[in-house]
Structures are given as structure tokens and as C-alpha cells.
C-alpha positions as CSV (number, residue, x, y, z in Angstrom):
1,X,122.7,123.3,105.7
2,X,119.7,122.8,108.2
3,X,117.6,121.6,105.5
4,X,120.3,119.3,103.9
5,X,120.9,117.7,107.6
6,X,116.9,117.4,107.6
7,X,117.0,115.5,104.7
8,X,119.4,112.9,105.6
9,X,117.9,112.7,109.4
10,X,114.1,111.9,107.1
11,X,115.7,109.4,104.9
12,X,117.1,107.9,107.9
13,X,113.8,107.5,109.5
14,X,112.1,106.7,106.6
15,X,114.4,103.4,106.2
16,X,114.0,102.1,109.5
17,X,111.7,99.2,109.4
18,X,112.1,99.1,105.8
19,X,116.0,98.1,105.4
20,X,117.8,95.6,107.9
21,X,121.1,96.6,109.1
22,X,123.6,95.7,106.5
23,X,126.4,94.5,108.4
24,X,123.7,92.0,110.5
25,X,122.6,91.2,106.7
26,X,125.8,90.5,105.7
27,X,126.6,88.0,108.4
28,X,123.4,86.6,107.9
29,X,124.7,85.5,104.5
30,X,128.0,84.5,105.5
31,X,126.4,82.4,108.1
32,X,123.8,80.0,106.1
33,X,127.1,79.5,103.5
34,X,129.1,78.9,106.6
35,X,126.0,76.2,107.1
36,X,125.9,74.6,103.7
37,X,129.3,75.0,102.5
38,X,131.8,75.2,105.9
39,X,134.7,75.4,103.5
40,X,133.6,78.8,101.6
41,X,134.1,80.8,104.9
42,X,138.0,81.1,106.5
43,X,139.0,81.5,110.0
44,X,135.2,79.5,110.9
45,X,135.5,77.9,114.0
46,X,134.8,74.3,114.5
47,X,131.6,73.9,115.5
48,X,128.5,71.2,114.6
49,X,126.2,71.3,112.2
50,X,123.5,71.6,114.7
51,X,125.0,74.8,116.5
52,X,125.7,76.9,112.7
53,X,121.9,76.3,112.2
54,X,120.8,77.9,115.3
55,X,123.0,80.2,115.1
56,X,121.3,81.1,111.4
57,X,117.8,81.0,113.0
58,X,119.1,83.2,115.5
59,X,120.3,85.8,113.5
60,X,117.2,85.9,110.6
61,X,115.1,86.3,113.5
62,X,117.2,89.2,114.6
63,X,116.8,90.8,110.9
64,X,113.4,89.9,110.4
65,X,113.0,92.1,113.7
66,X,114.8,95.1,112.4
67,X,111.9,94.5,109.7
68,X,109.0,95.3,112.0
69,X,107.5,92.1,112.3
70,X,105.6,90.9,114.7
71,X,107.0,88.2,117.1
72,X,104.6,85.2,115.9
73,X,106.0,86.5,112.3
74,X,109.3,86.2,113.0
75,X,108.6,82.9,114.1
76,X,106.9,81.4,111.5
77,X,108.9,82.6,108.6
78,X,112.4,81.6,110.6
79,X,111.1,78.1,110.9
80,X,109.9,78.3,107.2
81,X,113.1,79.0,106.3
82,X,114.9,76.3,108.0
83,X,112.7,74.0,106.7
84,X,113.2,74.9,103.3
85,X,117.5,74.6,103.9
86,X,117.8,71.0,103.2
87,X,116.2,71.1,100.0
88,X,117.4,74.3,98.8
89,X,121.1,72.6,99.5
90,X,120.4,69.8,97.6
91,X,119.6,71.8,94.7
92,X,122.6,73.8,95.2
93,X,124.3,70.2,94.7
94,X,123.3,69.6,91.7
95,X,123.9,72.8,90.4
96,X,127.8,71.8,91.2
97,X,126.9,68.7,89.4
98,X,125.7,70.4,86.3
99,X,128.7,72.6,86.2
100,X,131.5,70.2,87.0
101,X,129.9,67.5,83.8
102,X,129.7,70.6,81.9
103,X,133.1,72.2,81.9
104,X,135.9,69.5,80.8
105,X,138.6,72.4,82.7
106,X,136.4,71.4,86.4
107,X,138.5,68.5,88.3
108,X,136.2,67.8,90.7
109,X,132.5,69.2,92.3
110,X,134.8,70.6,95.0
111,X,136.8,72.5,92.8
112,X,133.6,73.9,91.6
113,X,132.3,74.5,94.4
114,X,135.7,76.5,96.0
115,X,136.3,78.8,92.5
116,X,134.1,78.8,90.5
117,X,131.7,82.1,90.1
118,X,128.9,81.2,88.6
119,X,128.5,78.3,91.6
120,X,128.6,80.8,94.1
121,X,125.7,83.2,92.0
122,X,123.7,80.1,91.8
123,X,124.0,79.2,95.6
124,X,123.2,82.8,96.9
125,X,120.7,83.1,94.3
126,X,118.5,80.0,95.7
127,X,118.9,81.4,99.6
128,X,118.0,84.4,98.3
129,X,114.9,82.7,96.4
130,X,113.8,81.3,99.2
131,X,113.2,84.5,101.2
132,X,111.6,85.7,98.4
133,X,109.0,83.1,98.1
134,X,108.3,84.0,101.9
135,X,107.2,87.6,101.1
136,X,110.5,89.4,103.0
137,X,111.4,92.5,101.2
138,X,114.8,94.1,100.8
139,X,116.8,91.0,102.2
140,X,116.6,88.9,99.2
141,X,118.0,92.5,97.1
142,X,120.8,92.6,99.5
143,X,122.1,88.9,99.1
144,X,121.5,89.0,95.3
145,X,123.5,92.4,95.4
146,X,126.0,90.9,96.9
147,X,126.9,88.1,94.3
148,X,126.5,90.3,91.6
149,X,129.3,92.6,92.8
150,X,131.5,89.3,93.9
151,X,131.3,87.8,90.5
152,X,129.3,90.3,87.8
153,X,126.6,88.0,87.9
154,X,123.1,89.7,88.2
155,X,120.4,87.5,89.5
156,X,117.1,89.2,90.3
157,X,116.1,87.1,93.6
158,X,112.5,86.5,91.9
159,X,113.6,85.0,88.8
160,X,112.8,81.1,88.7
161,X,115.4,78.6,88.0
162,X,114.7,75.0,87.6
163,X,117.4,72.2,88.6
164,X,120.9,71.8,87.8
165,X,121.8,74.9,86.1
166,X,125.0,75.3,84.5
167,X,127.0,79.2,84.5
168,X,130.3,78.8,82.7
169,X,132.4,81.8,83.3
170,X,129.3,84.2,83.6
171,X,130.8,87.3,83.8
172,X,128.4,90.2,82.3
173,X,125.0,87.7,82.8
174,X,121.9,89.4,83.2
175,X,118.3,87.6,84.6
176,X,115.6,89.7,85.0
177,X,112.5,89.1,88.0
178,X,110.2,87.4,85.8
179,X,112.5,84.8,84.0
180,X,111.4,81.0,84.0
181,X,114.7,78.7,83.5
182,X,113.7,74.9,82.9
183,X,116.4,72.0,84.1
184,X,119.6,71.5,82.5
185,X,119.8,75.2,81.1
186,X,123.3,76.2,80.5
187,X,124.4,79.8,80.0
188,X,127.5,80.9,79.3
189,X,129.1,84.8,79.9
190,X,127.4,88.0,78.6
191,X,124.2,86.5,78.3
192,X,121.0,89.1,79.0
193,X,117.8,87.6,79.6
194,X,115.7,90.8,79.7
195,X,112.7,92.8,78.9
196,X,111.8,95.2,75.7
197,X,111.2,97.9,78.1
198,X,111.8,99.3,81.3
199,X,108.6,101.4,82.0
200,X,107.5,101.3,84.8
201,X,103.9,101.1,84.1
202,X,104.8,97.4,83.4
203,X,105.9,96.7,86.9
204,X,104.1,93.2,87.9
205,X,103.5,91.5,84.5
206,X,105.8,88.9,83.0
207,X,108.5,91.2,81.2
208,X,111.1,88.2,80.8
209,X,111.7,85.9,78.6
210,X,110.9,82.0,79.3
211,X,113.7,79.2,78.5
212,X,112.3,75.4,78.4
213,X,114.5,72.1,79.4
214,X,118.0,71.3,78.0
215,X,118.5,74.8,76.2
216,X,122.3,75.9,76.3
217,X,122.9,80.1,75.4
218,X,126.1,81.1,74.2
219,X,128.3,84.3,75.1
220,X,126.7,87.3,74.6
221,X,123.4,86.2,73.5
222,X,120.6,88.4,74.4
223,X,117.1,87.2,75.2
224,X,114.1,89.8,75.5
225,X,110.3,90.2,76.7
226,X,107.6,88.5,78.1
227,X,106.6,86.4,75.3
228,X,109.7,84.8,74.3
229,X,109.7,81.3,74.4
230,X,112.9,79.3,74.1
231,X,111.9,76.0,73.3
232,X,113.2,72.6,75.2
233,X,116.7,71.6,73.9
234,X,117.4,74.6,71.6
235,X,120.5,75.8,71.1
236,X,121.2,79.7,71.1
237,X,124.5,80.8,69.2
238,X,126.7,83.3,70.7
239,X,126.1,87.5,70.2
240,X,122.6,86.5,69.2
241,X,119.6,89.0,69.7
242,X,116.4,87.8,69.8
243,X,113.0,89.0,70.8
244,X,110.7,86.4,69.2
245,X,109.8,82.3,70.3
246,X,111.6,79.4,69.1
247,X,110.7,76.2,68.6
248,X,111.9,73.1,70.7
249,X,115.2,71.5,68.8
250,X,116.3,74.5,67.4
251,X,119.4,76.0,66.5
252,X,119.4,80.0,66.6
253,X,122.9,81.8,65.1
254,X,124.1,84.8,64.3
255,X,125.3,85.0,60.4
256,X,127.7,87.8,60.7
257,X,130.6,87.2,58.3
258,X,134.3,86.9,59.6
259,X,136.9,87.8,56.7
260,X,140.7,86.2,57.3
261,X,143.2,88.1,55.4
262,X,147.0,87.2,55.2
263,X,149.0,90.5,55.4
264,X,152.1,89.1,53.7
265,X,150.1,89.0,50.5
């Protein structure tokens, strides 16, 4: 038993510096949506604008800490950060945009933005983007992790993801670190953009496929490796697998037959 408690004590110490707390992460989170979208987080109290963003510098300079950085470093990337909001929001907008004009069940961008799952992916995944643009390990993880087990959306924080993106349903939807997304990409659920292999020799190179302007990927399509190009307004059909470039303005399908028989004959 001495050697068991050991190893926990080791791992213990061996994460410190390297993992933030998670409950401080977690409000972290909770506090830049409490930020951008007041109405996404109940029993918030009333305060200003100006007070729910210090109160966000405040606490990612608190977790960069637990990080081991240096005071001028927690700093500089807190203020980075900040700076970065406003334009990360208004992304986030027209994400709610692109999903509201592309589902005819959405009433408004504020229905959208209240229930809908893929919105929510979207919005942590560009927060979480962010910090990983800025170097900071492990917190951009914990955020993405956290929207994939709200919604079953999996969003590696690294993946890049032009403007207005559309998730319809999204359930089961797979993006892998090195993905490129153009503008106006629209996926829908069960969709896998991954690589051919998971060796880990390949860590670092481009193991993800690519997907160009205006391309819209049906349920359960699956998109794999490094060198696959999906060219600008394509159209992938549903249950599709494919590990080779198309062209722009194509129309990819999957030809499995469907036989209808009547049983009273």
C-alpha cells in the first residue's frame, strides 16, 4: 500500500504547475460566457459589462499562475486575451447567424443561441482557440472537454475554423488538431474529420483533412488525412468515406442501394 500511496502523492506533484485547478478552470469558462452571452448563465447577478470583464482578467490571471508563469507573463497573455474578446464575440455572432439562415426549424439568433448545441461547441471552441494561439497548455483541453461532454461535440482547441460555421444537430462530430475549415462550412451530425492514423510518430504534421469555402457535409460522412482537399462549394453526401481530394463544385455520394418491399404482397 506504501507504494500505491507513493504513486498517487508523485502524480500529484508531477501535475502541479502543469494542470490549473479544475474547479478555478471551470469558472473561468463560465465567467467569459457569463461575459459574451449574460443569458447562458442562471442565477448571474446584475452587474456591468465593465465589472464581468475584470472579473475574467482576474480570474485567467489566477490560472495562468497556478501555471507557473512568471508575473510579466501572466500579464501579457491576460491582456492578450482581452484584447482578442471583442473579435472573437463577433465571430461567435456570426456563427449564430450561419446557423439560424441555415436551419428553417431556428425562430430567431436568440433561439440559437439559448438551445442550440452546436452554437455553444462553436462558442467555447473559439475561447478555447484563442488560448491556444497564445501558447497556454492544458486550458484550452479543459474548455474543449467540456463542450464535448455538454453536447458530443469534439473540437480539438487547435483545429482552424474560418467564419460563420454552421453545426446542425452535431451530435457524434469529430475535428481533429490539424483541420482547416474555410467560411460558410456547414456540417451536420456524425461527421469525422480525421486522420488515417494515429501513430504517434506523426504527432506535429498536418494529419487532417482541409475543407475550402461554402462546402456543406452531411450525417455521417467521414473525412480523413492530411492531404485531403475538399474543394470550395462541394457538397459531401451523407455516410460518405473518403480519403482522397475533390474538386471545387463537386458532389460526392454514397451509391448504396435502398430496396422498399411491401409485405402485403
Amino acid at each position: 500500500m506504501e507504494q500505491f500511496f507513493n504513486q498517487i502523492g508523485q502524480f500529484k506533484k508531477n501535475a502541479q504547475g502543469k494542470i490549473p485547478s479544475l474547479a478555478i478552470s471551470n469558472a473561468l469558462l463560465q465567467k467569459i460566457i457569463g461575459l459574451l452571452f449574460p443569458i447562458l448563465i442562471e442565477d448571474q447577478e446584475e452587474t456591468s459589462v465593465e465589472k464581468k470583464a475584470e472579473d475574467v482578467s482576474a480570474l485567467l490571471a489566477k490560472t495562468l499562475e497556478q501555471l507557473s508563469y512568471s508575473a510579466v507573463e501572466v500579464e501579457e497573455k491576460t491582456r492578450e486575451f482581452m484584447s482578442a474578446l471583442p473579435s472573437i464575440y463577433q465571430n461567435i455572432l456570426l456563427d449564430a447567424e450561419a446557423i439560424y439562415m441555415g436551419d428553417p426549424a431556428a425562430e430567431s439568433v436568440e433561439e440559437v443561441v439559448v438551445t442550440y448545441p452546436g452554437f455553444y461547441t462553436i462558442m467555447v471552441h473559439r475561447i478555447a482557440h484563442q488560448l491556444y494561439l497564445q501558447r497556454i497548455p492544458i486550458l484550452p483541453r479543459l474548455f474543449s472537454e467540456h463542450a464535448h461532454g455538454k453536447t458530443g461535440i469534439d473540437i480539438h482547441p487547435a483545429a482552424q475554423i474560418g467564419k460563420s460555421f454552421c453545426i446542425d444537430h452535431g451530435t457524434g462530430i469529430v475535428i481533429g488538431e490539424t483541420t482547416t475549415i474555410g467560411n460558410n462550412v456547414k456540417l451536420y451530425q456524425g461527421v469525422t474529420l480525421g486522420a488515417l492514423s494515429v501513430d504517434k510518430a506523426e504527432a506535429g504534421t498536418k494529419r487532417h483533412p482541409s475543407i475550402e469555402d461554402n462546402v456543406t457535409i452531411y450525417a455521417g460522412a467521414t473525412i480523413l488525412g492530411g492531404k485531403t482537399l475538399v474543394g470550395h462549394n462541394s457538397v459531401i453526401g451523407g455516410n460518405v468515406w473518403l480519403t482522397s481530394s475533390v474538386e471545387p463544385y463537386s458532389t460526392v455520394l454514397n451509391q448504396s442501394a435502398v430496396s422498399v418491399r411491401n409485405k402485403k404482397k
